[in-house]
PADOTOR-652214 format. One line per field, with one value per residue (C-alpha): residue number from 0; x, y, z. Coordinates in nm, 2 decimals, m for minus. Layout:
BEGIN
resi	(NUM, ...);
X	(X, ...);
Y	(Y, ...);
Z	(Z, ...);
# end
This chain:
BEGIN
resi	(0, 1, 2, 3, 4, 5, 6, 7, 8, 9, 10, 11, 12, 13, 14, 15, 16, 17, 18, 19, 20, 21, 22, 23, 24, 25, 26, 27, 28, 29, 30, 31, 32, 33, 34, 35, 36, 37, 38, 39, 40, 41, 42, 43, 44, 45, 46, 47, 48, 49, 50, 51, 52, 53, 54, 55, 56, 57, 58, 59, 60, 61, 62, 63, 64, 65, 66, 67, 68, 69, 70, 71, 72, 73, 74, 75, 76, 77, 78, 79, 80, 81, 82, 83, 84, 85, 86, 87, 88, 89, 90, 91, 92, 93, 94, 95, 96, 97, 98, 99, 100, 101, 102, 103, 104, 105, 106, 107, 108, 109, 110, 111, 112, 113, 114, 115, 116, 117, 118, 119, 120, 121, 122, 123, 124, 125, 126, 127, 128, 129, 130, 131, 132, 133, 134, 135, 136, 137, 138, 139, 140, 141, 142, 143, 144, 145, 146, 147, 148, 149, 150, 151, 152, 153, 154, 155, 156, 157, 158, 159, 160, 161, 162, 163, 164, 165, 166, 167, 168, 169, 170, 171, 172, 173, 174);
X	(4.86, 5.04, 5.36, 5.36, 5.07, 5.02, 4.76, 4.77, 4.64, 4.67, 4.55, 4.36, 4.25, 4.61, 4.84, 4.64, 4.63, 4.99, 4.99, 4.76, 5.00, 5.29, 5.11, 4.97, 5.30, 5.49, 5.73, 5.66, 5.80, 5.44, 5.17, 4.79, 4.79, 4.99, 4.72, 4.43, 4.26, 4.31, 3.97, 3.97, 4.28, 4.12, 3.98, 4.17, 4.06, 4.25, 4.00, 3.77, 4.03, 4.14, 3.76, 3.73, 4.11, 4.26, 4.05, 4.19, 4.47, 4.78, 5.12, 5.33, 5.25, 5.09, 5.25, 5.06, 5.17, 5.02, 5.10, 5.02, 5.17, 5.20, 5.53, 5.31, 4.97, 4.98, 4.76, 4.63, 4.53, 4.33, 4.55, 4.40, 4.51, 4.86, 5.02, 4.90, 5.06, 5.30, 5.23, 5.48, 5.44, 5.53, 5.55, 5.50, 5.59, 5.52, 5.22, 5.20, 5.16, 5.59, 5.60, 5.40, 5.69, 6.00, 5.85, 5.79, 6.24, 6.07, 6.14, 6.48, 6.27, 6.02, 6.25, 6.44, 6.14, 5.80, 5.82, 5.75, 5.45, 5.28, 5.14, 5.29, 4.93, 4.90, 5.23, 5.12, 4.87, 4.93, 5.37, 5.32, 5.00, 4.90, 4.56, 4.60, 4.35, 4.37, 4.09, 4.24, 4.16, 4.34, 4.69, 4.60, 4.57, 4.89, 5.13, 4.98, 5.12, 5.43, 5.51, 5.92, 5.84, 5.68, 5.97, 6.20, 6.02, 6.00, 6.40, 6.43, 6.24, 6.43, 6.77, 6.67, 6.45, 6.62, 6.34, 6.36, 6.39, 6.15, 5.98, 5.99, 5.90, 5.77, 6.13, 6.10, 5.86, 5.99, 6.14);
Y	(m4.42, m4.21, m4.35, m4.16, m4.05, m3.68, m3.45, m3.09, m2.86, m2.46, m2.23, m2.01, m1.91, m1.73, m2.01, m2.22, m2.05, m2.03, m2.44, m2.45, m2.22, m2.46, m2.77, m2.68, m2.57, m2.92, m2.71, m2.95, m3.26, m3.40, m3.40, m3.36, m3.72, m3.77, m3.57, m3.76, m3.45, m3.23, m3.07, m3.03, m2.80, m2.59, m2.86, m2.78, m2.98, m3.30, m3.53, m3.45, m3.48, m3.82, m3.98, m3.86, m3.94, m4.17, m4.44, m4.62, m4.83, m4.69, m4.90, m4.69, m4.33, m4.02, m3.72, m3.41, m3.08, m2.79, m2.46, m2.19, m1.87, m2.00, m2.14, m2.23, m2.41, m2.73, m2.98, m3.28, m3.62, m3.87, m4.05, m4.34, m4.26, m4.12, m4.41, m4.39, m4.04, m3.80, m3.41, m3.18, m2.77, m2.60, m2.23, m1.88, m1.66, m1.39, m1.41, m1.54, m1.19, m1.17, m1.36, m1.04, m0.78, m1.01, m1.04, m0.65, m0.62, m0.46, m0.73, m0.51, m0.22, m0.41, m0.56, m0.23, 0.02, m0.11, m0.47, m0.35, m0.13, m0.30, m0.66, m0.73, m0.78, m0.37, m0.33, m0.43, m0.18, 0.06, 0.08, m0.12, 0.03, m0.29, m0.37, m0.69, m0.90, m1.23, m1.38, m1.73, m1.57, m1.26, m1.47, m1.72, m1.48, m1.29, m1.59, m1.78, m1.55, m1.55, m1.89, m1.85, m1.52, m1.73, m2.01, m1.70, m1.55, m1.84, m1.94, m1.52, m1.61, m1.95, m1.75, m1.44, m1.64, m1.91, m2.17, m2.36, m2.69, m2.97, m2.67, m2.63, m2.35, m2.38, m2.36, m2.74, m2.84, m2.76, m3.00);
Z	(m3.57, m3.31, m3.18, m2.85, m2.65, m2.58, m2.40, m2.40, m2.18, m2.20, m1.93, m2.17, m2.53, m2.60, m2.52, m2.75, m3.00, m3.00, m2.95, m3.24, m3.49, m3.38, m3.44, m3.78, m3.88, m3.80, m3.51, m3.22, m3.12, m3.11, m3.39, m3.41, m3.44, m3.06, m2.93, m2.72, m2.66, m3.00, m2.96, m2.60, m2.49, m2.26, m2.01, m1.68, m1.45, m1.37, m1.25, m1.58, m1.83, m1.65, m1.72, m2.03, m2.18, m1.92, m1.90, m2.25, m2.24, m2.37, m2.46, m2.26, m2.05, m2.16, m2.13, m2.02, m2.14, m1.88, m2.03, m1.80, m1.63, m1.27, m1.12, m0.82, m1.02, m1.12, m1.31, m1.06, m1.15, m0.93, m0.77, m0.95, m1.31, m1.19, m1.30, m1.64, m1.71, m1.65, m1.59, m1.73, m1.65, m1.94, m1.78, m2.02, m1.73, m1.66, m1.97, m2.28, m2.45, m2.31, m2.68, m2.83, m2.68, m2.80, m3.16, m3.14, m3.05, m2.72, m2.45, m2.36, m2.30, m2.15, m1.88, m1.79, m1.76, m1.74, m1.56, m1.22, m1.35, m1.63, m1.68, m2.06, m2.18, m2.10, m2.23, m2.56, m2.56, m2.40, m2.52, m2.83, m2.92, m3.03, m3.04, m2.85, m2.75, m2.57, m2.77, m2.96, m3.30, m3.30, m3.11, m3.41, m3.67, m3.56, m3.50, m3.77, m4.10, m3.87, m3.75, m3.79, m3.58, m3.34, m3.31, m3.30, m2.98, m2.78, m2.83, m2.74, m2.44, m2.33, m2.40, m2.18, m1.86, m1.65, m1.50, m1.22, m1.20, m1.30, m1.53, m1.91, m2.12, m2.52, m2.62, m2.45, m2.73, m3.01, m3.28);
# end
């Protein structure tokens, strides 16, 4: 039985894979077992995941990881199921593939030369010369033989980036 209640929502294939690595590797504060959408990460749209997951009663209120780009998106709920959980934006700005060019000791380089000119998703290829893809299986594939790697970038990340207020970034979730 899960002793907190958590959903999880990632803005595409890349970010969960990287939730998926982190989860099957025991590095979040929530397990597979918190989850109340385990199999469902991808659903985006507030008033959809509320009908299918909020309509239970839970002892206390769910917390909603949104992990996306976007200072400016958010994840809505109908106003009717607000009071049953809370939203939290867990931002990978500017990408998720920023993860990629810390793990590659680029993210220096990166910053001083290329951030005005080159998405870090073209940066992996194109600088890295990386075949990078953002499909979930090769982000799985890659972060999963590597999980320390993984925690490693995302602390990298948190050290390097300030966020605003009210935001959290993966460094946020882990244990």
């Amino acid at each position: 039985m899960a002793d907190q209640f958590v959903g999880c929502v990632c803005e595409g294939s890349a970010e969960m894979a990287v939730i998926r690595v982190l989860l099957e590797n025991d590095l979040l504060k929530f397990t597979e077992e918190d989850l109340i959408n385990p199999n469902d990460m991808l659903l985006r749209n507030g008033r959809e995941f509320s009908g299918r997951y909020l309509g239970a009663r839970y002892p206390e209120k769910v917390k909603i990881f949104y992990i996306h780009d976007s200072h400016h998106e958010k994840f809505v709920l109908p106003k009717m199921t607000k009071q049953k959980a809370e939203v939290f934006n867990v931002i990978t700005a500017p990408e998720i593939e920023i993860l990629h060019i810390i793990d590659q000791d680029c993210h220096d380089t990166y910053r001083q030369k290329f951030k005005s000119k080159l998405k870090p998703s073209e940066f992996c290829k194109q600088k890295l010369r990386i075949n990078y893809s953002k499909s979930y299986l090769y982000n799985y594939d890659y972060w999963n033989s590597k999980p320390k790697n993984l925690v490693k970038a995302i602390k990298e990340y948190d050290r390097v980036t300030s966020k605003p207020k009210g935001e959290l970034n993966l460094s946020d979730l882990l244990k």
